[in-house]
Z-matrix of the N, CA and C atoms (Angstrom, degrees):
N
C 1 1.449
C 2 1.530 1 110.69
N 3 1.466 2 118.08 1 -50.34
C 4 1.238 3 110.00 2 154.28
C 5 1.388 4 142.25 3 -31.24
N 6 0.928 5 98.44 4 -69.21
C 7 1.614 6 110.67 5 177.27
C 8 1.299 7 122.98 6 -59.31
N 9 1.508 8 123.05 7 -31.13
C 10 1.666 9 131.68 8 160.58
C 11 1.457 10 94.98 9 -74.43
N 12 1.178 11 157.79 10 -60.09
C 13 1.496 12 135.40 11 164.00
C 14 1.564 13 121.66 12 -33.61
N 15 1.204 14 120.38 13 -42.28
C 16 1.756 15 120.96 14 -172.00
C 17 1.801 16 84.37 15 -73.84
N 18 1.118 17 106.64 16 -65.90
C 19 1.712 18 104.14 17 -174.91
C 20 1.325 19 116.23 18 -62.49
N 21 1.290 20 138.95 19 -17.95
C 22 2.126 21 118.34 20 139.30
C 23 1.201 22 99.07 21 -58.46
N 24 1.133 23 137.02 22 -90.51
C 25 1.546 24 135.44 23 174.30
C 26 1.847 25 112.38 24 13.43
N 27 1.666 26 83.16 25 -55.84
C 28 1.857 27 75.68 26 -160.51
C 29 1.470 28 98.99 27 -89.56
N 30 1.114 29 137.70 28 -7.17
C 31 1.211 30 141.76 29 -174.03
C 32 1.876 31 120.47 30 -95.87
N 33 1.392 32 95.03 31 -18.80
C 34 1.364 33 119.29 32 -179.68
C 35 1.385 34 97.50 33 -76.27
N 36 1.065 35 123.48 34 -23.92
C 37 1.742 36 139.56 35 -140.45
C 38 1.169 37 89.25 36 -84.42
N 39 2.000 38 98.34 37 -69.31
C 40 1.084 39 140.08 38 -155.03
C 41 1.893 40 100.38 39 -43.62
N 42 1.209 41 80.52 40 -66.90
C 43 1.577 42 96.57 41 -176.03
C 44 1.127 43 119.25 42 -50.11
N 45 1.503 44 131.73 43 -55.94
C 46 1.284 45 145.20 44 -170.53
C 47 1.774 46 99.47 45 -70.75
N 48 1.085 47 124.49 46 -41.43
C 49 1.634 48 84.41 47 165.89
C 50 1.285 49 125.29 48 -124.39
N 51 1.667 50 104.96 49 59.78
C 52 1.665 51 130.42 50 178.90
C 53 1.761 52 80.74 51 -107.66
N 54 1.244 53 125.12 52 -50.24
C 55 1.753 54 129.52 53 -164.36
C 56 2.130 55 84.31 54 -73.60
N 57 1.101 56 119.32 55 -51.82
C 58 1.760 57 105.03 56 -176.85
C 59 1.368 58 86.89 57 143.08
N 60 1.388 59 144.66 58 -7.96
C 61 1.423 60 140.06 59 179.39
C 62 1.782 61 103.26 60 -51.52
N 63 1.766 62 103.38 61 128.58
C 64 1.386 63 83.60 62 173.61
C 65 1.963 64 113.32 63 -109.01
N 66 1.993 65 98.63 64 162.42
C 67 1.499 66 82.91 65 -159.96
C 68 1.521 67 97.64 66 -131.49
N 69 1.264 68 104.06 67 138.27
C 70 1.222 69 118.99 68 -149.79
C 71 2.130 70 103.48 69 -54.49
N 72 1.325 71 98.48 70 157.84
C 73 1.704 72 103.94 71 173.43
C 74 1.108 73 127.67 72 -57.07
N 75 1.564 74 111.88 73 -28.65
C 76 1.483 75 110.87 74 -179.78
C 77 1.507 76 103.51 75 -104.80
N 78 1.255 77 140.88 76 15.72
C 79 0.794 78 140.16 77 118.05
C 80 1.281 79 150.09 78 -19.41
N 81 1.416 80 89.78 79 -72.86
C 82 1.247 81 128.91 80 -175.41
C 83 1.957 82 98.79 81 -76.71
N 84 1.124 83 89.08 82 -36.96
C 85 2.027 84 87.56 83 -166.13
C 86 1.469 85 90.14 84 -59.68
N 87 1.842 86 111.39 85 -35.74
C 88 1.657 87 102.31 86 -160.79
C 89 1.338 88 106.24 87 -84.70
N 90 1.136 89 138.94 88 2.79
C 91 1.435 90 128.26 89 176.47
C 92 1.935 91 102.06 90 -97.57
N 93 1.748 92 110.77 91 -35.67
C 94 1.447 93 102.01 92 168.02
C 95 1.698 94 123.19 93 -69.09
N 96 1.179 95 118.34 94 -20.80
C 97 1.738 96 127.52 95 -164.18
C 98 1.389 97 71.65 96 -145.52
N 99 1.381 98 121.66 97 118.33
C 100 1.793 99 119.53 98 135.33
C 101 1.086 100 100.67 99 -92.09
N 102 1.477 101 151.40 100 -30.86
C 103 1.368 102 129.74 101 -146.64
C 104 1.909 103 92.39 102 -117.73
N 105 1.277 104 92.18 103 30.30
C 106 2.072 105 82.77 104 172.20
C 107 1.577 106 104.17 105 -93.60
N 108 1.147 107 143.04 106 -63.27
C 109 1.707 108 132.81 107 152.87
C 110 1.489 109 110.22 108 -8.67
N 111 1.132 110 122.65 109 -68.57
C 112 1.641 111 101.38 110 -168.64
C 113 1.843 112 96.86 111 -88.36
N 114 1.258 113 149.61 112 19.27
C 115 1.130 114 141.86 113 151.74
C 116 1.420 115 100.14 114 -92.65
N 117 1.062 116 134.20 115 5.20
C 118 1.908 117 119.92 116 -161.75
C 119 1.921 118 80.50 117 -127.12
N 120 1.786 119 117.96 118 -29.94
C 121 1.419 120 104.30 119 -177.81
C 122 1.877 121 105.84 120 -77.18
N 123 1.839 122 103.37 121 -17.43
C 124 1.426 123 86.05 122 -155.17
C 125 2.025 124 82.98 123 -99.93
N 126 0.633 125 129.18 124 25.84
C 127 1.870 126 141.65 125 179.23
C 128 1.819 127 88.87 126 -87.88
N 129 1.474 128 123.29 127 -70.69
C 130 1.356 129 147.48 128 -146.99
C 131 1.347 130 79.77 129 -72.91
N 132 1.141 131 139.70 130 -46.84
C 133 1.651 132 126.89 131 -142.81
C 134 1.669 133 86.37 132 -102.46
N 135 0.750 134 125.43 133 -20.25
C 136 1.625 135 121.32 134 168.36
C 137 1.390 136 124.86 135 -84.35
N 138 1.155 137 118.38 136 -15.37
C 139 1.617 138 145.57 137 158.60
C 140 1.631 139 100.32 138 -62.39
N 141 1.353 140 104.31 139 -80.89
C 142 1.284 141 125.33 140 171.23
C 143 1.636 142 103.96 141 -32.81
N 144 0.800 143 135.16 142 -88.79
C 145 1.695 144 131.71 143 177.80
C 146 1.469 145 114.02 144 -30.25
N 147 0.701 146 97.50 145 -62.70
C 148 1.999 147 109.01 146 172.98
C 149 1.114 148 115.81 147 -35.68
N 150 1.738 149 117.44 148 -71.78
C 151 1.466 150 119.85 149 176.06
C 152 1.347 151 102.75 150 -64.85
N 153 1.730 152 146.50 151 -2.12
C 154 1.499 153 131.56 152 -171.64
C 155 1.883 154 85.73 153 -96.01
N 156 1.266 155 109.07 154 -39.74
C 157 2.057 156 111.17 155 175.29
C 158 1.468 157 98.00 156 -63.27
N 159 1.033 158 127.57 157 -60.96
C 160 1.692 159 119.88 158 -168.92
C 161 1.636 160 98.96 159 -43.52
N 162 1.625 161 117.98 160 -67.64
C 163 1.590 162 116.48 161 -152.27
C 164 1.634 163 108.31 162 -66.98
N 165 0.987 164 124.25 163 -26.53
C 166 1.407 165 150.99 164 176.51
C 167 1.699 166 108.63 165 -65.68
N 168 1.484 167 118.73 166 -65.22
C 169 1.394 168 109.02 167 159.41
C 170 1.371 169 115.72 168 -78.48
N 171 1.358 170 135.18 169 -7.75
C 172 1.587 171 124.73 170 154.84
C 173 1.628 172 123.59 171 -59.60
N 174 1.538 173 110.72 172 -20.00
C 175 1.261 174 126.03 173 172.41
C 176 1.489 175 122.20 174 -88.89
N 177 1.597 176 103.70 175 -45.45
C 178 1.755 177 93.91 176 141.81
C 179 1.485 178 149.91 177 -64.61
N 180 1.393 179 105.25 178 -7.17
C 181 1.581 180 112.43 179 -169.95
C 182 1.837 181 88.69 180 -97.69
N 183 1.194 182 136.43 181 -49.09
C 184 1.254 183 125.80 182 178.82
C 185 1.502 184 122.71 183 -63.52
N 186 1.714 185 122.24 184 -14.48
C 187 1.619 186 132.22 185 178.83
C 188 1.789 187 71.34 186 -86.82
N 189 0.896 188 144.02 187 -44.76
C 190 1.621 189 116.07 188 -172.20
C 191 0.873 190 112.44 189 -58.09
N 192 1.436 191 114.94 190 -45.91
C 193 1.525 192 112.62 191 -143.49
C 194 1.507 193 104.32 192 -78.57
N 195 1.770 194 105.63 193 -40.67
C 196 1.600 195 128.55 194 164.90
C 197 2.025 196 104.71 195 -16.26
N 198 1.870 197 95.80 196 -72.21
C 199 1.216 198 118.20 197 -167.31
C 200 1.867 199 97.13 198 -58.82
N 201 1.112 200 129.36 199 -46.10
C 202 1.148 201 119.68 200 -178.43
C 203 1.765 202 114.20 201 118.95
N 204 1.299 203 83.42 202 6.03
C 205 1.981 204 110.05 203 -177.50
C 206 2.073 205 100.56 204 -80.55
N 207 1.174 206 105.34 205 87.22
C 208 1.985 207 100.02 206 -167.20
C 209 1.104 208 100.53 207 -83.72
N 210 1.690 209 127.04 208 -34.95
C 211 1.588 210 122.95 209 -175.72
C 212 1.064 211 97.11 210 -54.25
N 213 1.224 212 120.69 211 -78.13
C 214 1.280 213 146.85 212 -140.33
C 215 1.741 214 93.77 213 -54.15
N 216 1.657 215 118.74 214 -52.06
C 217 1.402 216 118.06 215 168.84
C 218 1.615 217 135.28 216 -59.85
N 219 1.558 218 98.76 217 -23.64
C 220 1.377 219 92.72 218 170.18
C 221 1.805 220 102.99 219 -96.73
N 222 0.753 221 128.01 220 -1.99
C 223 1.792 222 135.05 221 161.46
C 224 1.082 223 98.99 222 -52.49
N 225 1.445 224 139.22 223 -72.02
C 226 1.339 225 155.58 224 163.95
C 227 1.827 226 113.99 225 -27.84
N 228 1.071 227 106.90 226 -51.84
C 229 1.465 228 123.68 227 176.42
C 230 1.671 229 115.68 228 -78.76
N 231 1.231 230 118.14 229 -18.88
C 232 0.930 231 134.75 230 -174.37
C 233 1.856 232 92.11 231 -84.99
N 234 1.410 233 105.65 232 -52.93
C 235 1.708 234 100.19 233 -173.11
C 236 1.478 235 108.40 234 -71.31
N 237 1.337 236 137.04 235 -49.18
C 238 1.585 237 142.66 236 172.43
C 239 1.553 238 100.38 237 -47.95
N 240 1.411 239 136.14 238 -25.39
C 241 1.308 240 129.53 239 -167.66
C 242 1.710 241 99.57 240 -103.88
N 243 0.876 242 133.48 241 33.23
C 244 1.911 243 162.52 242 -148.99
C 245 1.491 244 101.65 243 -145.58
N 246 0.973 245 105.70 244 -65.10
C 247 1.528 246 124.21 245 -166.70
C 248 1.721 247 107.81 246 -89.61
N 249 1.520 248 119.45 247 -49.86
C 250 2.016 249 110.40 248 149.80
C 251 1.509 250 107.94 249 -128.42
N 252 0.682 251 99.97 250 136.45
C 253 1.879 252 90.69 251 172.91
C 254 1.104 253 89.09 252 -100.94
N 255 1.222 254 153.38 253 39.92
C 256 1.627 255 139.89 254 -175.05
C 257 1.364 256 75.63 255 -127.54
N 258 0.939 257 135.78 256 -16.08
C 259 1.726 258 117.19 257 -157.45
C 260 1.741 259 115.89 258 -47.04
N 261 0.850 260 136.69 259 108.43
C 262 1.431 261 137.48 260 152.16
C 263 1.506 262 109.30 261 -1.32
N 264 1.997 263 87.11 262 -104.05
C 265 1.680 264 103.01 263 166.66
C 266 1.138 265 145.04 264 -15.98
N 267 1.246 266 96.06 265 -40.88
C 268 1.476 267 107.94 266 174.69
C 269 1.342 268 132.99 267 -59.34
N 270 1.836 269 97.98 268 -52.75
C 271 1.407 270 118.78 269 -175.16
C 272 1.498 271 103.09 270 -64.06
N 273 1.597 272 112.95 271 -29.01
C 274 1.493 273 115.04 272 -162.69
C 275 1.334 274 91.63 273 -65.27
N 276 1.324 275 109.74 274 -65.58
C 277 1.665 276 127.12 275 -173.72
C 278 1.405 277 105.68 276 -42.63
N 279 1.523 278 140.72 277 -67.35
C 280 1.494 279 129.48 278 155.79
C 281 1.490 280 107.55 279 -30.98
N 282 1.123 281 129.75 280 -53.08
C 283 1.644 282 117.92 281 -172.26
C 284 1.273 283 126.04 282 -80.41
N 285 1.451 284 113.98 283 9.30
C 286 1.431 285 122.97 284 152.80
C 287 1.498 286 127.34 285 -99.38
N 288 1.556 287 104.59 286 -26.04
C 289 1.235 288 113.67 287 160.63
C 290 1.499 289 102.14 288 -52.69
N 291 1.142 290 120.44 289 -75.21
C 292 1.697 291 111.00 290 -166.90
C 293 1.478 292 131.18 291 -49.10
N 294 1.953 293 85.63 292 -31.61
C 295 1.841 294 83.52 293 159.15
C 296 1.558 295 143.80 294 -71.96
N 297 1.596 296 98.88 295 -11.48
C 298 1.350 297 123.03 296 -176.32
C 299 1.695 298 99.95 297 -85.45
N 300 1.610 299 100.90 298 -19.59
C 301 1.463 300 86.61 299 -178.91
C 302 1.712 301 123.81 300 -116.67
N 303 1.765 302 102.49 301 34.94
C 304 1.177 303 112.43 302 172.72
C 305 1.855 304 96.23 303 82.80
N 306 1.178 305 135.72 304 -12.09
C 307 1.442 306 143.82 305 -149.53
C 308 1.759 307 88.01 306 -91.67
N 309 1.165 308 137.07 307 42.13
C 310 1.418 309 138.43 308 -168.87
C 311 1.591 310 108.84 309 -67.19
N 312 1.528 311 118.25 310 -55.75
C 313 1.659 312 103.61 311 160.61
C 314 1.214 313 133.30 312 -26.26
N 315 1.650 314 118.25 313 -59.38
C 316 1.590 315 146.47 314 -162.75
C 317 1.350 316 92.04 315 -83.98
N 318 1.555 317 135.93 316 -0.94
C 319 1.658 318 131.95 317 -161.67
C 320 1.704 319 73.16 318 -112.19
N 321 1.419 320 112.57 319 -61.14
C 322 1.523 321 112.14 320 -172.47
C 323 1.646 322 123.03 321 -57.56
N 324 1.071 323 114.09 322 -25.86
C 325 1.322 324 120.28 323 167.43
C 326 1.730 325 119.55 324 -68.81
N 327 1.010 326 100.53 325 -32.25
C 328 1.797 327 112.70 326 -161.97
C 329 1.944 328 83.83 327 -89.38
N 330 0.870 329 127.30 328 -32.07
C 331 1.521 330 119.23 329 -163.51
C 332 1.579 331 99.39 330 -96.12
N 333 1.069 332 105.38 331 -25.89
C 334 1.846 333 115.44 332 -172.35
C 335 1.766 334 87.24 333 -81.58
N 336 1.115 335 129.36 334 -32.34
C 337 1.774 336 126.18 335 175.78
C 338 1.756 337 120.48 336 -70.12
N 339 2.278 338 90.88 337 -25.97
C 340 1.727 339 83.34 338 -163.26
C 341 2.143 340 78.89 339 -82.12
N 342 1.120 341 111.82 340 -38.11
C 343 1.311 342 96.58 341 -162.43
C 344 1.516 343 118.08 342 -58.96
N 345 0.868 344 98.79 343 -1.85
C 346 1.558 345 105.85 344 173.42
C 347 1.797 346 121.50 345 -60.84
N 348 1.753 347 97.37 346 -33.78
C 349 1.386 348 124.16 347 174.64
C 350 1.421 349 117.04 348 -72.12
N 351 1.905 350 101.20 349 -53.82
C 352 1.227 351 108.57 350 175.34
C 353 1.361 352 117.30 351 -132.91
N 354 0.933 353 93.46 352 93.51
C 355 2.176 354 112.34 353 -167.31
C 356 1.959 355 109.87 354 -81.33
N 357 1.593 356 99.88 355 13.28
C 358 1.942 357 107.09 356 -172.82
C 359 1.768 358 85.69 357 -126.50
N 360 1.088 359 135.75 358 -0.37
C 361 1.485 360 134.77 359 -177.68
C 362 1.964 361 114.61 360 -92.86
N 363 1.348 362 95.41 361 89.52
C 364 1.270 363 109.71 362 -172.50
C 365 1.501 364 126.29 363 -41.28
N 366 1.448 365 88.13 364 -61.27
C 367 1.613 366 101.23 365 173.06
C 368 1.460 367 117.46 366 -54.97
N 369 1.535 368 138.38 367 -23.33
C 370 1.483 369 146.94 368 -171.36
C 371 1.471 370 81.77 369 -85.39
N 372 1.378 371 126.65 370 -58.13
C 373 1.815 372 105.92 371 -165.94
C 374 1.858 373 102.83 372 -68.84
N 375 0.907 374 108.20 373 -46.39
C 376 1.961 375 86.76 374 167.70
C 377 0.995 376 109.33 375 -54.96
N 378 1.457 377 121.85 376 -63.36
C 379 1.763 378 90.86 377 -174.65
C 380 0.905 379 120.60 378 -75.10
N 381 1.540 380 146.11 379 32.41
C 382 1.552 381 148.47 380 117.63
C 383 1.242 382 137.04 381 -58.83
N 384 1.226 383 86.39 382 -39.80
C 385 1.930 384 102.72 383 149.01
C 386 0.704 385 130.59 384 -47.27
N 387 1.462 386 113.59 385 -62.48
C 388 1.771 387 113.98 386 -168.98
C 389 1.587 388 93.99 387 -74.55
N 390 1.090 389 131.46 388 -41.10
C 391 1.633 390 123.77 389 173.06
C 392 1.379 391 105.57 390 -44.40
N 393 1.125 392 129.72 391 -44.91
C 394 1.398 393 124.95 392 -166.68
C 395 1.353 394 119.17 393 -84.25
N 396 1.507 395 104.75 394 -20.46
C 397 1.619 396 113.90 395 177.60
C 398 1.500 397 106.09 396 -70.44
N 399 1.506 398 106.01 397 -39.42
C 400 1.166 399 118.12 398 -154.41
C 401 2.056 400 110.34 399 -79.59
N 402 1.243 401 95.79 400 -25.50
C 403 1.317 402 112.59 401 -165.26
C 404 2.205 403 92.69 402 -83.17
N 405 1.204 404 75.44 403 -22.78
C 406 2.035 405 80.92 404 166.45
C 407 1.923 406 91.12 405 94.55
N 408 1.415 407 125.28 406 33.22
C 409 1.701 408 120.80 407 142.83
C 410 1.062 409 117.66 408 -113.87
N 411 2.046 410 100.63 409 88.08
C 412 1.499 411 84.81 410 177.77
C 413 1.615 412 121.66 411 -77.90
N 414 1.325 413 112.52 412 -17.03
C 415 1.579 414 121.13 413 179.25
C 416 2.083 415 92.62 414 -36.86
N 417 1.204 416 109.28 415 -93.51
C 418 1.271 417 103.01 416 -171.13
C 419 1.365 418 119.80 417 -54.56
N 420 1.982 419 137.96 418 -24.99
C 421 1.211 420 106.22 419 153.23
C 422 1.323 421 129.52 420 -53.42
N 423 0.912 422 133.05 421 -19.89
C 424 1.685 423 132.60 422 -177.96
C 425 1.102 424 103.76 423 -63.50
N 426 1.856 425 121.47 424 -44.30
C 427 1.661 426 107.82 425 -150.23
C 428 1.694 427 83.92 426 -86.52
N 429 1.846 428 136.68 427 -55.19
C 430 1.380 429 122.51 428 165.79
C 431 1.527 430 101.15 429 -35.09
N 432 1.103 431 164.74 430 -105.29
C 433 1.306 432 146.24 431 -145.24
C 434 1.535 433 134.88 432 -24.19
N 435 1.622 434 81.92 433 -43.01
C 436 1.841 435 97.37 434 173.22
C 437 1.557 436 113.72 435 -69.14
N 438 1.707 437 98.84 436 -56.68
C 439 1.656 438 93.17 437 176.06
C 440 1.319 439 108.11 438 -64.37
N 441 1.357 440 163.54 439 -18.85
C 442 1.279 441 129.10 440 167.96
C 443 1.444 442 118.97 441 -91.82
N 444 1.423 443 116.82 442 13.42
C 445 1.202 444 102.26 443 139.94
C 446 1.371 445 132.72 444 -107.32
N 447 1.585 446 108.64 445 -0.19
C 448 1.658 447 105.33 446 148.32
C 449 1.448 448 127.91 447 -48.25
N 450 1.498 449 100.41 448 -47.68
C 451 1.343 450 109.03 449 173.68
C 452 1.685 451 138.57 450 -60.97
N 453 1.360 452 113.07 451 -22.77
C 454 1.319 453 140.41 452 -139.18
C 455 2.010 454 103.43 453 -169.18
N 456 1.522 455 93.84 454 49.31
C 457 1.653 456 103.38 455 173.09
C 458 1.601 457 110.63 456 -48.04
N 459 1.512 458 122.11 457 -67.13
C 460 1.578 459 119.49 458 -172.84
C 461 1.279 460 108.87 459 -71.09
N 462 1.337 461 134.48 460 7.12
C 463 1.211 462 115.37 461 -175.97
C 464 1.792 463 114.51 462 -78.94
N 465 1.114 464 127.58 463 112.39
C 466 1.469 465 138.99 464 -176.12
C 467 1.335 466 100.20 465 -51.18
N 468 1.392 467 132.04 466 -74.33
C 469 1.521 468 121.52 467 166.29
C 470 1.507 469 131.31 468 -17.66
N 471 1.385 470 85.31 469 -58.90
C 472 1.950 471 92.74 470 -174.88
C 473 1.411 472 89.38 471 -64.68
N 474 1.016 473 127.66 472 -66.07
C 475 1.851 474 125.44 473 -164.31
C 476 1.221 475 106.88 474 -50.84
N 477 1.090 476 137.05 475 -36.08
C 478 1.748 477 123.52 476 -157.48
C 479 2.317 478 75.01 477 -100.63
N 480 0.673 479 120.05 478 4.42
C 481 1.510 480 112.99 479 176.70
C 482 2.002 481 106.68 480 -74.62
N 483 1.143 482 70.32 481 -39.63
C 484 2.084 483 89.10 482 -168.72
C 485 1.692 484 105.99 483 -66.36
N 486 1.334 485 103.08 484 -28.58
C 487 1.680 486 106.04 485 179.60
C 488 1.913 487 104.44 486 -64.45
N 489 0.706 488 127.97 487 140.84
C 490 1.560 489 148.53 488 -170.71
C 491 1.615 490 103.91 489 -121.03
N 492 1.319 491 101.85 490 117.32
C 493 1.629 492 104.21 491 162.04
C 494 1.302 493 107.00 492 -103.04
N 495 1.893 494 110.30 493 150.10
C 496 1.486 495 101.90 494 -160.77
C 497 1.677 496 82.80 495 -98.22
N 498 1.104 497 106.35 496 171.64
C 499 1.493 498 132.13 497 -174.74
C 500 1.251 499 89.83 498 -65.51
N 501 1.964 500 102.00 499 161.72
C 502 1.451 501 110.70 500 163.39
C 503 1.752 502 97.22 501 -74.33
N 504 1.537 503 89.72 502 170.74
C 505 1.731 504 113.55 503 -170.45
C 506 1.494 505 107.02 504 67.93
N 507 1.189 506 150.67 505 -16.68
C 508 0.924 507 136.12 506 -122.24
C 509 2.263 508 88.93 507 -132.58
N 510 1.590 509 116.23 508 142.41
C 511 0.939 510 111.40 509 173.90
C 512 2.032 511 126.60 510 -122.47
N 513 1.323 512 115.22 511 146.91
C 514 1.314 513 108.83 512 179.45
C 515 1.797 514 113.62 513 -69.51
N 516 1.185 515 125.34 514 164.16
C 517 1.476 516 105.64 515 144.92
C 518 1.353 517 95.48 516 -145.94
């Protein structure tokens, strides 16, 4: 019964714009691709799963990192970076691990890579900063310091970031 329905269907088609009848695109898409709708629904739902595994192990890799467990968190980061390596979060979340672990270069490198993606994200150039301050360049933390507060004027953080305490021994005039 099916199949004598799809075949009026296609013949109805056929006909109607052999006479000049015109027939609509999605129509038409479904008689060239029938099975692209449920490949484009089952594409989304696999998307959909992915980003529900990414946010889910993004929530486990930071209770590690919290606890002070770093293998075990970049293990975690290691699998979400499988599934996007573009991930944002991730890199952030690796780039706090390294700051937690004195690793302030390798924190500055990994943040100097995400900004590469997003070079208008204020908060990533402070925390490139403070990686960079920390890693002992302050020449380039200063100039990341400045741009994220170009970027990010009201932000109270970034601003009280820009204030400089001078070293001991050392005097203003």
């Amino acid at each position: 019964m099916l199949t004598r329905s799809v075949t009026l269907l296609i013949l109805t088609a056929t006909i109607a714009q052999s006479i000049g009848c015109a027939i609509s695109p999605s129509i038409r898409q479904a008689f060239m691709d029938p099975g692209k709708e449920q490949r484009e629904r089952k594409q989304e739902i696999h998307r959909l799963v992915d980003q529900r595994h990414i946010q889910t192990r993004l929530q486990a890799a930071s209770a590690m990192l919290d606890a002070g467990r770093y293998a075990d968190c970049e293990r975690v980061l290691a699998e979400i970076e499988k599934i996007d390596p573009n991930c944002k979060e991730m890199v952030l979340v690796r780039g706090e691990a390294l700051m937690a672990q004195n690793k302030f270069a390798e924190a500055a490198a990994i943040y100097d890579k995400v900004l590469q993606a997003h070079p208008a994200d204020a908060n990533l150039h402070h925390l490139h900063a403070v990686a960079l301050e920390l890693s002992g360049d302050s020449v380039s933390a200063m100039l990341a310091f400045q741009r994220a507060a170009e970027l990010s004027p009201d932000s109270s953080l970034i601003q009280l970031s820009q204030i400089r305490t001078e070293a001991p021994g050392t005097t203003t005039r």
